[in-house]
Backbone as JSON Lines, residues from 0, in Angstrom:
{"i":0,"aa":"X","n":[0.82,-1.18,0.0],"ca":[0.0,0.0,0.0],"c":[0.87,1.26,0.0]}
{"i":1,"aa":"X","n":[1.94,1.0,0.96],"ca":[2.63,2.46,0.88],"c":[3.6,2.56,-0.38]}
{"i":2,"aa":"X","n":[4.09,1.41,-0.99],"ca":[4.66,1.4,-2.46],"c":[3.62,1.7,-3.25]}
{"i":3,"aa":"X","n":[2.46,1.59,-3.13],"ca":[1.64,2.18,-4.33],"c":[1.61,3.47,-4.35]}
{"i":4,"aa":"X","n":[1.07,3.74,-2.98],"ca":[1.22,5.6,-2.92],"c":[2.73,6.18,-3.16]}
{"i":5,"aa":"X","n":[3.73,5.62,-2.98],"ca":[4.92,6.13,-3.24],"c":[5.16,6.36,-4.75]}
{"i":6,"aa":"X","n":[4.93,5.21,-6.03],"ca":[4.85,4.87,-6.75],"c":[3.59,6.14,-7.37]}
{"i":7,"aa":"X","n":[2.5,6.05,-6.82],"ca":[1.5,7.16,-7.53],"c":[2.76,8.92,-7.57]}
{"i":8,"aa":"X","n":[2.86,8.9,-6.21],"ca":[3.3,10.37,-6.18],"c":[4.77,10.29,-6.93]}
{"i":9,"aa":"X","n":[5.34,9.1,-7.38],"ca":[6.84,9.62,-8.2],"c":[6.01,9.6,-9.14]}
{"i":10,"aa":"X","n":[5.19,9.26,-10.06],"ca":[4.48,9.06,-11.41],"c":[3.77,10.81,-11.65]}
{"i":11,"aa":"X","n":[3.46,11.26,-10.74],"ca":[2.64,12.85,-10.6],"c":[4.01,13.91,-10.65]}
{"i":12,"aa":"X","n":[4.36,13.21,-9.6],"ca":[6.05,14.08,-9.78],"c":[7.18,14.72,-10.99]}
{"i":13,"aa":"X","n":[7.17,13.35,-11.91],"ca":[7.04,13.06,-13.01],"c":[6.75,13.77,-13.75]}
{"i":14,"aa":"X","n":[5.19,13.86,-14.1],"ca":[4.5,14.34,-14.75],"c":[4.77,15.69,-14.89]}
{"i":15,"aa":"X","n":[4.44,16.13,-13.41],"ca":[4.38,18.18,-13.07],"c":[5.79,18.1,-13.98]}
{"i":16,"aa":"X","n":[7.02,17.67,-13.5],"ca":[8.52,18.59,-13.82],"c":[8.39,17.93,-15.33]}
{"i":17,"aa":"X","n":[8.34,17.22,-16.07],"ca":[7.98,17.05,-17.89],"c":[7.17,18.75,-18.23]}
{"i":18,"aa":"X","n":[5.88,18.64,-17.66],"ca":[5.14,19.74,-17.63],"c":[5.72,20.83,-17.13]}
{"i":19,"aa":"X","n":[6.66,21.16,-16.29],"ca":[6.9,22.05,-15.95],"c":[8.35,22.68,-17.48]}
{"i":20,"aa":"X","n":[9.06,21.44,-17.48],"ca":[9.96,21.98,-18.31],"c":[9.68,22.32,-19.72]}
{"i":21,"aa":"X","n":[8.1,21.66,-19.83],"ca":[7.73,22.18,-21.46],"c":[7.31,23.54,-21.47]}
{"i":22,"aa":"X","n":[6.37,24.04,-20.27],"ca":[5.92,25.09,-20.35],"c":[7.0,25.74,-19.95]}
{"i":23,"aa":"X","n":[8.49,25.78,-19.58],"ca":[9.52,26.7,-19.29],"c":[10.04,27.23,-20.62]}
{"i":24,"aa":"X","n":[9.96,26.06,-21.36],"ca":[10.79,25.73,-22.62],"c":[9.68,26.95,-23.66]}
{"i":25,"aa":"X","n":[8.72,26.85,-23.7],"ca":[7.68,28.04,-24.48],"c":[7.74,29.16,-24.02]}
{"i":26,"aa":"X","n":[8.07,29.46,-23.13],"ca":[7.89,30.63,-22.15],"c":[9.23,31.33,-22.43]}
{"i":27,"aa":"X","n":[10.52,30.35,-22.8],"ca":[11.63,30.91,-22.92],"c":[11.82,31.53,-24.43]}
{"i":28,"aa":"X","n":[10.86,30.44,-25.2],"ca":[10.64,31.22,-26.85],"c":[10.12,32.3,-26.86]}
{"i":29,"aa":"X","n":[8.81,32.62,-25.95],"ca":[8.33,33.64,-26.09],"c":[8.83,34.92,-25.84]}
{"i":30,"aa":"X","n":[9.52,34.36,-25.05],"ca":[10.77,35.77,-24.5],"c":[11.36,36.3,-25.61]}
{"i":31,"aa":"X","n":[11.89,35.54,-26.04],"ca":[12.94,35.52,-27.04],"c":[12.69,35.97,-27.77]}
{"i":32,"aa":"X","n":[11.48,35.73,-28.73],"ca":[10.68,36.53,-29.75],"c":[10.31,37.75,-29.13]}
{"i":33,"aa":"X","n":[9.96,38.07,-27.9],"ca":[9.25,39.43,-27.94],"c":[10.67,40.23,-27.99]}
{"i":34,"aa":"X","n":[11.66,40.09,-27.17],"ca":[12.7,40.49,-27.34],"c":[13.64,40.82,-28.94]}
{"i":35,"aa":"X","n":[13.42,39.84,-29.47],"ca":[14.14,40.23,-30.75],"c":[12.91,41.15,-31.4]}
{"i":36,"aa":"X","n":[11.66,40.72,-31.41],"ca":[10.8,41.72,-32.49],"c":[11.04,43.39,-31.69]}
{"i":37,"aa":"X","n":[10.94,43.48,-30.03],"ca":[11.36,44.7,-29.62],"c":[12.49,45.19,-30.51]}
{"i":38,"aa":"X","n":[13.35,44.54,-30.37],"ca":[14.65,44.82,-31.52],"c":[14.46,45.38,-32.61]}
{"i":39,"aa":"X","n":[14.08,44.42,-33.52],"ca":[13.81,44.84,-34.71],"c":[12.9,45.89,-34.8]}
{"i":40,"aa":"X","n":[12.31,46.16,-34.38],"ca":[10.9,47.32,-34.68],"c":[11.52,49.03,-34.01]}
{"i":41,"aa":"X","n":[12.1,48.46,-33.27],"ca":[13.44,49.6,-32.72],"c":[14.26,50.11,-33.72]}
{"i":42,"aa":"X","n":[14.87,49.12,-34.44],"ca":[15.75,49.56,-35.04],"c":[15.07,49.71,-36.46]}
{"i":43,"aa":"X","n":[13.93,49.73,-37.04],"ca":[13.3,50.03,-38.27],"c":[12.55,51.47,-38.09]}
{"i":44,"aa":"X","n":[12.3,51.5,-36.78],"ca":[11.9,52.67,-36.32],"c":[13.05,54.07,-36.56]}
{"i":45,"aa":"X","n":[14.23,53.42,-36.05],"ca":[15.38,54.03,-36.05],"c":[15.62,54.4,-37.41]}
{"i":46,"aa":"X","n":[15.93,53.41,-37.93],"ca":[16.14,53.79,-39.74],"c":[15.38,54.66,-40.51]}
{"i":47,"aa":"X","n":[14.52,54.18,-40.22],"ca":[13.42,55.18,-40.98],"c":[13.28,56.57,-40.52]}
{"i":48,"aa":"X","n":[13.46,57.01,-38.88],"ca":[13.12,58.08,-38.93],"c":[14.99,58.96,-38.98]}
{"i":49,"aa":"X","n":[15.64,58.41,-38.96],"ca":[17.01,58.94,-39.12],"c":[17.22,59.41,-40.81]}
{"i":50,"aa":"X","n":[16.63,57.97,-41.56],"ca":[16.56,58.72,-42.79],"c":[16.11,59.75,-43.63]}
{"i":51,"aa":"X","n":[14.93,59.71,-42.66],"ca":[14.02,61.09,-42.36],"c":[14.83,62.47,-42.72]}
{"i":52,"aa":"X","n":[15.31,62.48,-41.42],"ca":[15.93,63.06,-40.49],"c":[17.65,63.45,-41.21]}
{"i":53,"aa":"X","n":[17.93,62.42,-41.89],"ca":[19.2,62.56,-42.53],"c":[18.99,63.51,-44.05]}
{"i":54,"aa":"X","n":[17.83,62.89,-44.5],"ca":[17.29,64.11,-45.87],"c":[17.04,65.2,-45.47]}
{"i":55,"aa":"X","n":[16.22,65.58,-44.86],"ca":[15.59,66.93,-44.0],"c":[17.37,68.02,-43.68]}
{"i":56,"aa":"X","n":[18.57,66.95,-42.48],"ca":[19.39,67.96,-42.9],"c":[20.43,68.31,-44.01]}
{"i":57,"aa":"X","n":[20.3,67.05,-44.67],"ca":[20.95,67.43,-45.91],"c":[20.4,68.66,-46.91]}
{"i":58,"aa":"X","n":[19.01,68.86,-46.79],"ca":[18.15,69.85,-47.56],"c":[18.76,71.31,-46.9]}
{"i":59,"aa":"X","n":[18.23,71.32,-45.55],"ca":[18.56,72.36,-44.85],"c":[20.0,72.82,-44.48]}
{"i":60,"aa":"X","n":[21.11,72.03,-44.87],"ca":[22.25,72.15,-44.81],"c":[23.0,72.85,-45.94]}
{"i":61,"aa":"X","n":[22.73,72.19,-47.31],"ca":[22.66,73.04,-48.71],"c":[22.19,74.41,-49.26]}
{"i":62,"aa":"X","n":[20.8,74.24,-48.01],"ca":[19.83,75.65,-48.49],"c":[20.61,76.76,-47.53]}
{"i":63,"aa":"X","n":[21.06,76.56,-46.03],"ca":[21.93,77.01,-45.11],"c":[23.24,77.74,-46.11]}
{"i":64,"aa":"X","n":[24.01,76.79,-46.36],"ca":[25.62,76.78,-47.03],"c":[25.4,77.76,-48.59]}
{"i":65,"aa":"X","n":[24.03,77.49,-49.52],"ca":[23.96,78.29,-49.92],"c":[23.68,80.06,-49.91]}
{"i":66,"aa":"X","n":[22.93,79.89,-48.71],"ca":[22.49,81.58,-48.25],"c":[23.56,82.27,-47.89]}
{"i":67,"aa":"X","n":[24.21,81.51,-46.76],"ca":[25.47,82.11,-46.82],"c":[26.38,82.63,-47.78]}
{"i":68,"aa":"X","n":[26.39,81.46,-48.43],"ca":[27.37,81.99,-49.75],"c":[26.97,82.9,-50.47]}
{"i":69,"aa":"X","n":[25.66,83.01,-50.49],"ca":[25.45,84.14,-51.55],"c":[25.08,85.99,-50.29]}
{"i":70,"aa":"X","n":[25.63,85.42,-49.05],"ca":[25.83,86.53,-48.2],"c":[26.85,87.06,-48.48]}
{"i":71,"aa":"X","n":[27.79,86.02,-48.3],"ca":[29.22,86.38,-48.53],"c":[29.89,86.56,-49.79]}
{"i":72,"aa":"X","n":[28.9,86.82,-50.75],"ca":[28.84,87.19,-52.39],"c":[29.96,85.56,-52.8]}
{"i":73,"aa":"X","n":[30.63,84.87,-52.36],"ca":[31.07,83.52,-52.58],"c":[30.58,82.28,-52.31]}
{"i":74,"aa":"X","n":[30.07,81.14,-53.24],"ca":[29.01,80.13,-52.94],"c":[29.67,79.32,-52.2]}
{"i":75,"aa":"X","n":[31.12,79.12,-52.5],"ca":[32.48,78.03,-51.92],"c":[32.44,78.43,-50.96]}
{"i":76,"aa":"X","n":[32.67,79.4,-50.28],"ca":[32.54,79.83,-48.33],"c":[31.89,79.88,-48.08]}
{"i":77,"aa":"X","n":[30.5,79.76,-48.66],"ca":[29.25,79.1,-47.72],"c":[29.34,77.58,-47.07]}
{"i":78,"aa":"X","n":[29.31,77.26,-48.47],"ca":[29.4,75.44,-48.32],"c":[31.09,75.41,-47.62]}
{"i":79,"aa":"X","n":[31.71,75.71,-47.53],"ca":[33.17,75.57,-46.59],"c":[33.15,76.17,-45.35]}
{"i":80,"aa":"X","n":[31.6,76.85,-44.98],"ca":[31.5,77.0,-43.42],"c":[30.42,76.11,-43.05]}
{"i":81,"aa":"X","n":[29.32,75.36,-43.57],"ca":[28.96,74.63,-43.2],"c":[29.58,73.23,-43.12]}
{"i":82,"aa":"X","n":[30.63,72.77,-43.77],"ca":[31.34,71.61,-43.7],"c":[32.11,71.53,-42.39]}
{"i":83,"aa":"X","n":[32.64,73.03,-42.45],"ca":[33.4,73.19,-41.63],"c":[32.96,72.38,-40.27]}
{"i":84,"aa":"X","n":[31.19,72.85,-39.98],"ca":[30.88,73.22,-38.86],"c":[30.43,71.99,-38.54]}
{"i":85,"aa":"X","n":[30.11,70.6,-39.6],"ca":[30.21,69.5,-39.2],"c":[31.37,69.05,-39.16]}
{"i":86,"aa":"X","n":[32.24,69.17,-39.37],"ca":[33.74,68.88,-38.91],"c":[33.96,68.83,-37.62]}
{"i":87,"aa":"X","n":[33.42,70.14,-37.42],"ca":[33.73,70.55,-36.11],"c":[32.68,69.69,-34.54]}
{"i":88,"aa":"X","n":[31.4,69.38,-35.16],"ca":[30.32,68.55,-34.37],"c":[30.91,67.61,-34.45]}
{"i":89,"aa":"X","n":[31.53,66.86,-35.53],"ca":[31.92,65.38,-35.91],"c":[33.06,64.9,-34.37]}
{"i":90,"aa":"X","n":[33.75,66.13,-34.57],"ca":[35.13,65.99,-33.22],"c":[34.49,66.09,-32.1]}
{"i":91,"aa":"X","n":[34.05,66.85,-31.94],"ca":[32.87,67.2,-30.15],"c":[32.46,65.5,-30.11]}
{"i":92,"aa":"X","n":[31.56,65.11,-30.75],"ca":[30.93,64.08,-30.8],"c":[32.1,62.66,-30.31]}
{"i":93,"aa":"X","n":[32.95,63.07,-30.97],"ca":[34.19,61.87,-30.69],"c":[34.69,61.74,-29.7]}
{"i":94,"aa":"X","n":[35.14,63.47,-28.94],"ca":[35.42,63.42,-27.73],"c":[34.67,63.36,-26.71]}
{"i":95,"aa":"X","n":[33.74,63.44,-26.89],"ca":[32.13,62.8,-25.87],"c":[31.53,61.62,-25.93]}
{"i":96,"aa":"X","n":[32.26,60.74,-26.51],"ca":[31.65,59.27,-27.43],"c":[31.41,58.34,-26.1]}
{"i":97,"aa":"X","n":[32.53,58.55,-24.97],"ca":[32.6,57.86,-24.15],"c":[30.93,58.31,-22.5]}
{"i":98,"aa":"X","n":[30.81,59.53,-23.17],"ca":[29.76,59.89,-22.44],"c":[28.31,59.58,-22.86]}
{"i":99,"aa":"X","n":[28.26,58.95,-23.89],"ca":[26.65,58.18,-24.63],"c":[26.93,57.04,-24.34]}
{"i":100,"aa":"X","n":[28.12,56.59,-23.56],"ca":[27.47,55.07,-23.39],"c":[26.67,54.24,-22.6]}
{"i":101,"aa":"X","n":[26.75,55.66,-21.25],"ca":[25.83,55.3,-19.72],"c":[24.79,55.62,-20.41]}
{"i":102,"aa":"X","n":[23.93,56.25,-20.64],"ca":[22.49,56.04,-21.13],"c":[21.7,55.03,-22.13]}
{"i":103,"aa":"X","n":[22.5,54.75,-22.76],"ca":[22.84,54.2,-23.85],"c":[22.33,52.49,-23.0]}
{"i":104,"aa":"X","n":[23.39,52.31,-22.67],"ca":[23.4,50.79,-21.49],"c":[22.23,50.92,-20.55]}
{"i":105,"aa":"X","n":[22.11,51.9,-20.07],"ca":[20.52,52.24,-19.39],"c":[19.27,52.1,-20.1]}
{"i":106,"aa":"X","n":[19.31,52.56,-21.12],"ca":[17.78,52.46,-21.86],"c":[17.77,50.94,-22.46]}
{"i":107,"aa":"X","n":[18.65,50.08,-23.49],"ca":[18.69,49.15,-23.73],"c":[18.78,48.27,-23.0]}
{"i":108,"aa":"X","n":[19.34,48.22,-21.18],"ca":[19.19,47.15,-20.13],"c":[17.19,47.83,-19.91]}
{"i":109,"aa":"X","n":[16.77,48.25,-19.71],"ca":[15.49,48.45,-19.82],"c":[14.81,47.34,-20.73]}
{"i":110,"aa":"X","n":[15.05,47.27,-21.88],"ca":[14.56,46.25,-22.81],"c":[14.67,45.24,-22.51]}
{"i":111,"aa":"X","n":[16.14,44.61,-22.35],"ca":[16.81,43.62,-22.36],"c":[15.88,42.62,-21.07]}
{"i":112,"aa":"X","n":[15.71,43.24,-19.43],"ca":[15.37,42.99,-18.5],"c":[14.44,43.03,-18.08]}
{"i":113,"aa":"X","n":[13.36,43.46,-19.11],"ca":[11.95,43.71,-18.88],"c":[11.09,42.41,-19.0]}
């Protein structure tokens, strides 16, 4: 009698941890997928509105470099002070590169850990 009941509860025992590791095992896909589609939809988001964003200042950068130039009655020192002046953002940016990375690791551990 007590081998049967012993015998019932390893057979249930059994059962739950099979069951338990299948439903771990889905649960870990699901992660996984929400995680990568977060990803991806992030970063299409990103693309798209950067490209946006990248035409818009290329427009306004030309129309800029030209006004100037035709301030400065020369079209070449327009467009050679606006180059300039991303030259000059390009370096700022480099020497601050190390300061976008704490937020940076902050917002994406947000994702990552959610």
């Amino acid at each position: 009698m007590a081998l049967e009941d012993l015998k019932d509860n390893l057979s249930e025992v059994d059962r739950n941890v099979r069951a338990y590791l299948e439903n771990s095992e889905e649960y870990y896909k699901l992660k996984g997928f929400k995680m990568a589609m977060r990803s991806i939809s992030s970063l299409v988001k990103l693309l798209l509105l950067g490209s946006i964003a990248l035409l818009a200042l290329f427009m306004l950068s030309f129309a800029f470099a030209y006004g100037i130039g035709q301030w400065l009655n020369n079209i070449f020192l327009g467009f050679l002070a606006v180059g300039g002046t991303y030259i000059l953002l390009g370096i700022a940016c480099y020497l601050f590169r190390n300061k976008l990375d704490k937020p940076l690791i902050k917002k994406f551990s947000d994702y990552y850990f959610d």
